[in-house]
C-alpha positions as CSV (number, residue, x, y, z in Angstrom):
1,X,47.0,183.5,244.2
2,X,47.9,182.5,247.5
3,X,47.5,184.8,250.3
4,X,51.4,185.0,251.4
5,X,53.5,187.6,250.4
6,X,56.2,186.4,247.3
7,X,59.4,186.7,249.4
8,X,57.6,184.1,251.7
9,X,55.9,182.2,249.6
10,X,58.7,181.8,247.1
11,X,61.5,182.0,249.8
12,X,64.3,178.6,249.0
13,X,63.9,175.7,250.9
14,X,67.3,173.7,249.7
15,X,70.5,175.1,249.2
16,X,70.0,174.2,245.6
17,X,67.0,177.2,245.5
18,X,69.0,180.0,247.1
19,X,70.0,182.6,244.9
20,X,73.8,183.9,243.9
21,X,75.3,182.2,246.9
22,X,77.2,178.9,245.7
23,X,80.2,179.7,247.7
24,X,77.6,179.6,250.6
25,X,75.9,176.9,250.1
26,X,78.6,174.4,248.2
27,X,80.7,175.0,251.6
28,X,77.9,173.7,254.2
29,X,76.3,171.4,251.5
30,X,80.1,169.4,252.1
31,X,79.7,169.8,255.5
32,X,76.6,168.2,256.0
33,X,77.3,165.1,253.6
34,X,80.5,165.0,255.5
35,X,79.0,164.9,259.0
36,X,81.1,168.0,259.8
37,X,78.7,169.9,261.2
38,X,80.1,173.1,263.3
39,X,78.5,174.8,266.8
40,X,78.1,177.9,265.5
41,X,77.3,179.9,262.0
42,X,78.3,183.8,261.2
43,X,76.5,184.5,257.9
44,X,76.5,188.2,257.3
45,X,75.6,190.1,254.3
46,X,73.6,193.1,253.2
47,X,68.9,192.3,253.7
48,X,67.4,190.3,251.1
49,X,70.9,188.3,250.3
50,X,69.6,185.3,251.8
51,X,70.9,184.9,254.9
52,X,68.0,183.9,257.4
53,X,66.5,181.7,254.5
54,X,69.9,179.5,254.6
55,X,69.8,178.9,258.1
56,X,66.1,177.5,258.2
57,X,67.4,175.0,255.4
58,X,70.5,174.3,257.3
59,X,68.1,173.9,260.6
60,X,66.0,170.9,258.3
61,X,69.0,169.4,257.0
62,X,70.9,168.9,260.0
63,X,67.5,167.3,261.5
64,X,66.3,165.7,258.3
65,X,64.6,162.6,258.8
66,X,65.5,160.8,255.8
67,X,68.5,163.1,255.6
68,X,69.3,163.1,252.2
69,X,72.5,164.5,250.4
70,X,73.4,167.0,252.3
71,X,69.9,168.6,251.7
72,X,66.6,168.9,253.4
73,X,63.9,166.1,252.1
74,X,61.1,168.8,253.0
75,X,58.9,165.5,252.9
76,X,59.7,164.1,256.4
77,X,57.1,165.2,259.3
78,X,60.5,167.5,260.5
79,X,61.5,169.4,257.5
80,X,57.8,170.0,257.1
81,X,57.6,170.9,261.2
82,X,60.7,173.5,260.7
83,X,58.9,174.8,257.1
84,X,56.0,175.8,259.2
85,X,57.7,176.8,262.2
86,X,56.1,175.0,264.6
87,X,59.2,172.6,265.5
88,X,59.9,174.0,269.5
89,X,63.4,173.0,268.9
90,X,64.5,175.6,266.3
91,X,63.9,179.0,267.5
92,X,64.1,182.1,265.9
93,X,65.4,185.4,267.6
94,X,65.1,188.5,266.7
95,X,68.0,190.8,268.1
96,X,66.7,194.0,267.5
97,X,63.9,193.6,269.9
98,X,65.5,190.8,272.1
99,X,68.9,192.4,272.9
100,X,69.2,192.5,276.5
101,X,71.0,190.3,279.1
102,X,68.0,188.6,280.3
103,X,67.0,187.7,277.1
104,X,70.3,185.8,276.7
105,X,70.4,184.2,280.2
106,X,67.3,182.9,279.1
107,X,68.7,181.2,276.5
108,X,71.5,179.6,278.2
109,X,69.0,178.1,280.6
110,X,66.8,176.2,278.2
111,X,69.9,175.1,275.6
112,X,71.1,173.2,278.1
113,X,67.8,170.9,277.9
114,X,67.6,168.0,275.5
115,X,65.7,168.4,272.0
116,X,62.4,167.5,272.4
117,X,62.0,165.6,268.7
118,X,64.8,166.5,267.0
119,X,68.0,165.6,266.7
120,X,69.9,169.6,267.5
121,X,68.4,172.5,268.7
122,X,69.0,174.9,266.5
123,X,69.1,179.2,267.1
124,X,68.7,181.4,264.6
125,X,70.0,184.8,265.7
126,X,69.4,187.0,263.3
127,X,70.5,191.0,263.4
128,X,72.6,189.5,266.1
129,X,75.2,192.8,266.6
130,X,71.8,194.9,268.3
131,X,72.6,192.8,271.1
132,X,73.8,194.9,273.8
133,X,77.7,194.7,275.6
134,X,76.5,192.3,278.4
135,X,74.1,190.5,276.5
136,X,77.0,190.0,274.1
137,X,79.2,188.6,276.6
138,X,77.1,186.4,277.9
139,X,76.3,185.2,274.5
140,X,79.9,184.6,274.1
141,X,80.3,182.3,277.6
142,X,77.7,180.0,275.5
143,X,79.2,179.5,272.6
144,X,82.4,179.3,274.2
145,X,80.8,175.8,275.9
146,X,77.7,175.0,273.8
147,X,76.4,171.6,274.6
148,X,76.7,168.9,271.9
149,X,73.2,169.2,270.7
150,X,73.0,172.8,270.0
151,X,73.8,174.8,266.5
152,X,74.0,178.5,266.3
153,X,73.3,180.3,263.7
154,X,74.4,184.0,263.9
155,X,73.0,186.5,260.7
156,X,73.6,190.2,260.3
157,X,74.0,193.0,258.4
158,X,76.9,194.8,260.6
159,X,79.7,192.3,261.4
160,X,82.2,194.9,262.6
161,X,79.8,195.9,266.0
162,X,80.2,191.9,266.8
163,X,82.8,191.2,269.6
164,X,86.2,190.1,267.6
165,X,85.9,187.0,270.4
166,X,82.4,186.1,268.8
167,X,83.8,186.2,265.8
168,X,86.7,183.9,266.3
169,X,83.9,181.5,267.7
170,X,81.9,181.0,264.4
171,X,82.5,180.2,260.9
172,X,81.9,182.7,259.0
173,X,79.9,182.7,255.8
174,X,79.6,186.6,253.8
175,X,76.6,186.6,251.7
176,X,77.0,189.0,248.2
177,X,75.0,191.5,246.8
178,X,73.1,189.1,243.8
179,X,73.9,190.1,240.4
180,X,71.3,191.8,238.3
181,X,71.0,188.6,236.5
182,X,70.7,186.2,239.3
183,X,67.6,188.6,240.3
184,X,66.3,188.7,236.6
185,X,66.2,184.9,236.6
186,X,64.6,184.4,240.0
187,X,61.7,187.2,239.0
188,X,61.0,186.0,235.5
189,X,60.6,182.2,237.7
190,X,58.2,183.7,239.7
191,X,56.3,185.7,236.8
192,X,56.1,182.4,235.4
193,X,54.7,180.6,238.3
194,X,52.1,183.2,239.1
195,X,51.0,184.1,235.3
196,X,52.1,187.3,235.6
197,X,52.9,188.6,231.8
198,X,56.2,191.8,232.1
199,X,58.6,192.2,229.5
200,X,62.5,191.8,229.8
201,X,63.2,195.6,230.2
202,X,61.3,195.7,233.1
203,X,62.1,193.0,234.6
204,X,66.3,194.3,234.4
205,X,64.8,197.9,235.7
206,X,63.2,196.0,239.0
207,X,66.9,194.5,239.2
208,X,68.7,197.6,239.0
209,X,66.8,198.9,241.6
210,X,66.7,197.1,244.4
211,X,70.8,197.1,245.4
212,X,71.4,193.2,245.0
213,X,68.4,192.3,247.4
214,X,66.3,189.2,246.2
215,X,63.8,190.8,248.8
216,X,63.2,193.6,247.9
217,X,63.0,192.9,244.6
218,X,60.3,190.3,244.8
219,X,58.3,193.1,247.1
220,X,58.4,195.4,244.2
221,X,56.9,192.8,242.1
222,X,54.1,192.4,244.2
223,X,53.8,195.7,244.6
224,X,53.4,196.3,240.9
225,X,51.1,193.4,240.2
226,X,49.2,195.1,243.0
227,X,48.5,197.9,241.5
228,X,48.7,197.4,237.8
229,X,47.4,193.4,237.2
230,X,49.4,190.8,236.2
231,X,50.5,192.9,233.0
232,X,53.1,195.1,233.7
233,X,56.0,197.3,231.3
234,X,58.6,198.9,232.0
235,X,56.8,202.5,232.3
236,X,55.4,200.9,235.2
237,X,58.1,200.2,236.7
238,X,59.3,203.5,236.3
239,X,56.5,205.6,238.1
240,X,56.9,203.1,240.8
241,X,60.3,203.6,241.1
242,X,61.0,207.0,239.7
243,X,63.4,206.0,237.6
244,X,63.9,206.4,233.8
245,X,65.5,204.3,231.3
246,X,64.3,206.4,228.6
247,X,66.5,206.2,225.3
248,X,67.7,209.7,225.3
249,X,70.0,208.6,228.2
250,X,72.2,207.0,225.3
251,X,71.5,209.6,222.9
252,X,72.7,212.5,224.6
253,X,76.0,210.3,226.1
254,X,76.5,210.0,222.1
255,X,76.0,213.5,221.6
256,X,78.3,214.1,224.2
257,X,80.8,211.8,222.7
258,X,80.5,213.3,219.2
259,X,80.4,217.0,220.8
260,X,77.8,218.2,219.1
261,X,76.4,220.6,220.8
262,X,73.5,221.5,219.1
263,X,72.4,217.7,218.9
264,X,72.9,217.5,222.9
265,X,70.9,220.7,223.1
266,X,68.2,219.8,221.0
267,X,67.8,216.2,223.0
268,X,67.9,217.5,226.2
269,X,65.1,220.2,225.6
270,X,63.3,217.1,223.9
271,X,63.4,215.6,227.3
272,X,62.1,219.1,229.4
273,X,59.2,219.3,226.9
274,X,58.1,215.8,227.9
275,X,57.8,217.2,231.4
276,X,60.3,214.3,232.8
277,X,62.6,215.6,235.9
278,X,65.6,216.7,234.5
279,X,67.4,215.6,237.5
280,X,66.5,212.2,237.3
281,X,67.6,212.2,233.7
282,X,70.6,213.6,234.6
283,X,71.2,211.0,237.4
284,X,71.2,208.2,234.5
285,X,73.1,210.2,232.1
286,X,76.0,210.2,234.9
287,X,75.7,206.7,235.8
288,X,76.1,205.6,231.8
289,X,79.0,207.8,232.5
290,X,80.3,206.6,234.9
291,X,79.8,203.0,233.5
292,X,82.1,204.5,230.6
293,X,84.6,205.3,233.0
294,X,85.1,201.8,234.8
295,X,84.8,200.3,231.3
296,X,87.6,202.7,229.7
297,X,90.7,201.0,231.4
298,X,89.5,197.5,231.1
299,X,87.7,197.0,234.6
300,X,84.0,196.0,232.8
301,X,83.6,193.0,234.9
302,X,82.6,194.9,237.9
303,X,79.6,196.1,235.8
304,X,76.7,194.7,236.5
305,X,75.4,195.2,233.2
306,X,74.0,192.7,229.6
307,X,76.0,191.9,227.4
308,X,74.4,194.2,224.5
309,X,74.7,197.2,227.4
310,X,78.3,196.3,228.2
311,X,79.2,196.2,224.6
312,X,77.8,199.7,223.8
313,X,79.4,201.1,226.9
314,X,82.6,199.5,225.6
315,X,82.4,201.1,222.2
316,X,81.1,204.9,223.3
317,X,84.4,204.9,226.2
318,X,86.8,203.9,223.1
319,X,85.8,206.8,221.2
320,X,86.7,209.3,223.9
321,X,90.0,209.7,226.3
322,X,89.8,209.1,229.9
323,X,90.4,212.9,230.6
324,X,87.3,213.7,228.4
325,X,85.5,210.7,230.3
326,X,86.6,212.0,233.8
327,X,85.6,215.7,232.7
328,X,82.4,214.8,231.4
329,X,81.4,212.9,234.8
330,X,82.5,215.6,236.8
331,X,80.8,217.9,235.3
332,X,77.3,216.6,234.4
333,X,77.6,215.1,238.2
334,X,77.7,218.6,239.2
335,X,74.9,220.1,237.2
336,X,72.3,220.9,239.5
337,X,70.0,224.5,239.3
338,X,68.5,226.0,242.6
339,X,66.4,228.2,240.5
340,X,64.0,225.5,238.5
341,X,64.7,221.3,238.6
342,X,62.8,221.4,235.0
343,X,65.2,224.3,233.4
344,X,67.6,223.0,231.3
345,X,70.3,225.6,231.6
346,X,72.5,223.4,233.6
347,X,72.6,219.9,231.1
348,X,72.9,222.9,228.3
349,X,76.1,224.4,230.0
350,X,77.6,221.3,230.9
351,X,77.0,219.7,227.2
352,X,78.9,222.9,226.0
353,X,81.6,222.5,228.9
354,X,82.7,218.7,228.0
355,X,82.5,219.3,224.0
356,X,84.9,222.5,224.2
357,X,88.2,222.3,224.6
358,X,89.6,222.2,228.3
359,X,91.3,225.5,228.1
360,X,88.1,227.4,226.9
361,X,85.7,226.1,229.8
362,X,87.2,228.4,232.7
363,X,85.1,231.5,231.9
364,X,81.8,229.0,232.2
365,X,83.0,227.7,235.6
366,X,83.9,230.1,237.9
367,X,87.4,228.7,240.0
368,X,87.3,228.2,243.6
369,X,89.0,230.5,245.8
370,X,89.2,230.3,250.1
371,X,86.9,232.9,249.8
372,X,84.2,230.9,247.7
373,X,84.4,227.8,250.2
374,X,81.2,228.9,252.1
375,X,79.0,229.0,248.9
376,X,81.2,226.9,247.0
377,X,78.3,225.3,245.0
378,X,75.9,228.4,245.2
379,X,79.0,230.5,242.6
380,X,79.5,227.5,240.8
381,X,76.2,227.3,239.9
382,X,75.1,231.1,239.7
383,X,78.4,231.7,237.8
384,X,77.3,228.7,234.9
385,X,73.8,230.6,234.9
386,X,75.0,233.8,234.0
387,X,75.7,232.3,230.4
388,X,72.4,232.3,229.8
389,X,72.6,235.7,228.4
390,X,74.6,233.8,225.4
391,X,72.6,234.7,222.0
392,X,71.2,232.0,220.2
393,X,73.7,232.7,216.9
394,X,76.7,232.8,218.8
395,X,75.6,229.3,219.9
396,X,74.7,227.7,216.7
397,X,78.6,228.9,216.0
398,X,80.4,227.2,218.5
399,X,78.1,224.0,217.9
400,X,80.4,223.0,215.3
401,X,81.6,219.7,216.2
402,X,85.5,219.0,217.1
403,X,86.6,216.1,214.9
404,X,88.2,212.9,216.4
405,X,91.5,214.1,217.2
406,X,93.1,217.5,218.6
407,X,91.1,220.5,217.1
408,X,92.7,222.8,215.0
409,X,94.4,225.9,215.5
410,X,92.1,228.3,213.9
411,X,88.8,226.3,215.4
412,X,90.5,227.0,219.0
413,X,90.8,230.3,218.5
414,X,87.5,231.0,216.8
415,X,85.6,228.8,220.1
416,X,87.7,230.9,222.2
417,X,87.0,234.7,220.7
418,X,83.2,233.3,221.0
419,X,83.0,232.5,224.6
420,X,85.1,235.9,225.1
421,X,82.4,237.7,223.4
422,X,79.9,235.8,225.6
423,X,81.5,237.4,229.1
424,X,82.8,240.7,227.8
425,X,79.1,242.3,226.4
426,X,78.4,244.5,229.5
427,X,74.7,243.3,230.4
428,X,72.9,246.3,232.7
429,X,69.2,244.7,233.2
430,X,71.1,241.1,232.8
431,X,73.1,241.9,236.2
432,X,70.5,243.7,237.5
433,X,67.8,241.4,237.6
434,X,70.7,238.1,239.1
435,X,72.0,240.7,241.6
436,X,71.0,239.0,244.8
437,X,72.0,235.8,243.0
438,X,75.4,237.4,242.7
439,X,75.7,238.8,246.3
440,X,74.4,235.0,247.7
441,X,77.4,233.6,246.3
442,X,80.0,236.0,248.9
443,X,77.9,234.9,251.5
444,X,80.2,234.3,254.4
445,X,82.7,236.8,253.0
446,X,84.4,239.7,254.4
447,X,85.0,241.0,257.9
448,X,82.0,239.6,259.5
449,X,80.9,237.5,256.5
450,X,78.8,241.0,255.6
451,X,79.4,241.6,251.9
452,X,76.8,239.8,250.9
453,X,74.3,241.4,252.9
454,X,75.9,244.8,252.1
455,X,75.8,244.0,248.3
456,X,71.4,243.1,249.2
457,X,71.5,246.5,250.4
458,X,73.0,248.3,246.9
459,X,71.1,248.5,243.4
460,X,73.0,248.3,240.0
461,X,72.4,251.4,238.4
462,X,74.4,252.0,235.3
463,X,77.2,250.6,233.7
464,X,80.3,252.7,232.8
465,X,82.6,251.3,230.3
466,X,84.4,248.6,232.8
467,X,83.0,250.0,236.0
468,X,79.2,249.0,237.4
469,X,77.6,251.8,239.1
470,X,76.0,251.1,242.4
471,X,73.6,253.0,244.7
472,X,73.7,252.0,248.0
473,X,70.9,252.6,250.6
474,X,72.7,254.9,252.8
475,X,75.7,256.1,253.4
476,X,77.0,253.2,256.3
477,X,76.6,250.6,253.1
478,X,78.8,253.1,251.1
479,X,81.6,253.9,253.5
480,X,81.5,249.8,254.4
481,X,82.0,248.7,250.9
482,X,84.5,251.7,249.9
483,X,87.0,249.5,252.2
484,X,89.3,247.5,250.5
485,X,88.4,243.9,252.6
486,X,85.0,244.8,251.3
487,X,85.5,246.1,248.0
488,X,88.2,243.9,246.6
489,X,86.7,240.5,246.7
490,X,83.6,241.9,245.4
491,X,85.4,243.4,242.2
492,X,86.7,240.0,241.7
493,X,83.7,238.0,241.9
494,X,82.4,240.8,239.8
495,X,85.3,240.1,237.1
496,X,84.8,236.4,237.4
497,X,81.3,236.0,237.3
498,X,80.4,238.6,234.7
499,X,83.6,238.9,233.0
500,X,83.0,242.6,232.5
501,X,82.3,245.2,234.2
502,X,85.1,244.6,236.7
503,X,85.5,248.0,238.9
504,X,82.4,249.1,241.3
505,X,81.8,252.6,241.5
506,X,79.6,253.9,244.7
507,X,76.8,256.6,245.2
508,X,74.4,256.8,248.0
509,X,70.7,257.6,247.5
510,X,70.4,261.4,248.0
511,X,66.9,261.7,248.5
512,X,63.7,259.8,249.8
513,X,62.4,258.8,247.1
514,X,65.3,256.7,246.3
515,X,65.8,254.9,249.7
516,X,65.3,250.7,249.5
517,X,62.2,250.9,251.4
518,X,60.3,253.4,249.1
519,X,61.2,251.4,245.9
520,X,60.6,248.6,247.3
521,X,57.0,250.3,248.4
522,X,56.9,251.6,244.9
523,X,57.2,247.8,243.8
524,X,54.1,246.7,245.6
525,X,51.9,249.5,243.7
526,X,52.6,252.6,246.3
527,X,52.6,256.1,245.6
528,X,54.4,259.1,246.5
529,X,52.3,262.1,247.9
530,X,53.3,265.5,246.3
């Protein structure tokens, strides 16, 4: 194996080889058989697109010895000079680290010299907008008045920090993001060339990955081989990543389009028992999504996905409507826990969210209210946990799957009594054990933003029919939360979180041994002297 890296070693040397940009290369392939050559080249486009690799073929062709076709021979003693960079007249700059004025000035005092062999000098400028305001300008003055034997050829990733006069000066070529396929074909060449045995899956999972860069994707490669040998799956590809393409993507989109809950549920728990991220499974679950989304009112071409892929996502968005399609997205794209990445509570609560009918979800997803807009996600999330309290039964009862049209009238009402019963139980040690949970989400409310802190400093005690009982720590907490700009919005998160209780009732510790820091001492394995 040869000791260059693969983007090097396997890096195009005709316009013919480069990867994904026919638009490019057709354009300056005419211009070359054509004898149109221009002054000065713009080719901008995100890294590993190809840009830098076109203009060292363009620098061979337009000083080609046996200049043939409108491509490089890469036979002639030049093309093979320019191959190994060692021809003095085609120089290569790199911006970033070359961006001042006297870098430039420089190089308007040698451009002015003849070639030395070759027919054009030719610059390659790449990352060209780091070159600073002066720098720019003077760069500007030269290819204003370049002298006939010199070719510019601008690259970078940024074209809008380039002066609009710089622009105007240069043709400009935009390089795209390759297609998953166009990278597919280009590794398995490779693979082939360097006996390295990986199987199709993989091989579309290194394409995936790497944005539409040709680069980095041929860096992954070696990176792999590397590590694992010339014998690489798609598992491998995963670690390296941390990615997963595992099947139960699909399967729980399917369960999600079927609504069947207790499928979804039984899927996703399949996936925590593996010990994989949830996460990152939910990640892929919301980009098949999302796939379904694009595909539902006709727009699949801007997927970037096989045929076999496109076809399933086709078939799955058909079966549901774009509200359920929108809903779904939304709401697995906002399932997150700040508790435990590996609990599945959240993919649970969401599966139930997109398979129940929209008017049913609000008690599982608290609404937002000015109030909420400091911990906005912090309630959303602590008000989706507090369903975990839901009894197994009462699950396996509103599993029941909706069939293809509108659900009936009796099925909505039975879903609805059930999630009722979920958020009217009152729940003493359920409340008292999320109580700081509960306060975090009024962070920032209040005169002061204090509630929260004066809720840290009360303790559920009891509930009374609709009204939660709370002991405060002294009698400053009590008198502060008896006001109503304390008390109200705390009632109502209250209401809306828990469903019931929905009134707070205050007392104050009357004694010692019921002050915060004594429990709290208690806690820790302290004793109280008689």
């Amino acid at each position: 194996m040869s000791p260059q890296v693969f983007y090097r070693k396997w890096r195009p040397q005709t316009l013919a080889e480069v990867v994904g940009q026919e638009h490019v290369t057709q354009t300056i392939r005419n211009a070359l058989m054509n004898g149109k050559i221009a002054h000065a080249y713009l080719f901008c486009g995100s890294r590993g697109t190809g840009k830098t690799s076109t203009g060292r073929i363009l620098a061979k062709a337009v000083n080609c010895l046996n200049n043939g076709s409108g491509e490089p021979c890469n036979a002639c003693e030049m093309c093979e000079a320019i191959s190994q960079g060692r021809c003095l007249d085609v120089m290569e700059i790199d911006a970033a680290s070359n961006r001042g004025i006297d870098d430039i000035r420089e190089l308007r005092e040698r451009i002015n010299f003849a070639p030395n062999v070759a027919r054009f000098k030719v610059y390659i400028i790449d990352e060209v907008h780091m070159l600073t305001d002066p720098a720019s300008n003077a760069l500007l003055k030269t290819l204003e008045e370049p002298p006939p034997h010199a070719i510019f050829i601008l690259a970078t990733t940024e074209t809008h920090k380039l002066l609009a006069t710089i622009l105007s000066r240069c043709q400009r070529f935009d390089f795209r993001r390759l297609s998953q396929g166009a990278i597919v074909s280009k590794l398995n060449y490779v693979c082939d060339q360097e006996d390295i045995h990986i199987d199709d899956a993989a091989v579309r999972l290194i394409a995936k990955g790497v944005s539409g860069s040709l680069r980095d994707a041929e860096n992954l490669l070696e990176q792999l081989v590397s590590c694992c040998g010339n014998e690489l799956n798609v598992h491998q590809v995963e670690d390296i990543l941390g990615v997963t393409t595992d099947s139960r993507v699909k399967q729980l989109v399917r369960n999600i389009v079927d609504k069947d809950i207790a499928a979804g549920i039984g899927t996703i728990n399949s996936v925590a028992r593996d010990g994989l991220p949830l996460k990152q499974f939910n990640q892929s679950v919301v980009e098949y999504l999302r796939n379904m989304l694009v595909a539902k009112p006709g727009a699949e071409e801007v997927l970037d996905l096989a045929q076999e892929d496109l076809a399933e996502v086709k078939e799955l968005s058909n079966r549901m409507s774009m509200n359920e399609i929108v809903r779904a997205t939304r709401t697995f794209g906002q399932a997150s826990s700040p508790f435990d990445e590996y609990s599945p509570l959240p993919l649970e609560l969401a599966l139930v969210e997109c398979s129940l009918p929209a008017a049913e979800v609000s008690p599982l997803t608290p609404t937002k209210s000015a109030s909420d807009k400091v911990e906005t996600e912090n309630a959303v999330t602590f008000g989706l946990a507090t369903s975990s309290s839901i009894p197994p039964s009462a699950v396996q009862d509103a599993a029941i799957a909706a069939p293809a049209g509108d659900p009936s009238q009796e099925e909505t009402e039975k879903r609805t009594d059930i999630l009722r019963t979920f958020h009217s139980t009152p729940d003493y040690e359920y409340i008292k054990t999320h109580w700081n949970d509960f306060a975090r989400t009024l962070k920032g409310v209040g005169p002061g933003g204090k509630l929260a802190g004066l809720l840290n400093s009360s303790q559920p005690t009891a509930i009374e029919g609709e009204t939660l009982v709370l002991r405060c720590n002294n009698s400053f907490v009590k008198n502060a939360l008896e006001k109503p700009e304390y008390r109200n919005p705390a009632e109502s998160k209250l209401s809306q979180t828990f469903g019931k209780p929905n009134k707070i009732r205050l007392t104050v510790a009357t004694s010692l041994r019921e002050g915060y820091l004594v429990k709290e001492a208690q806690r820790l394995g302290a004793t109280i002297r008689e």
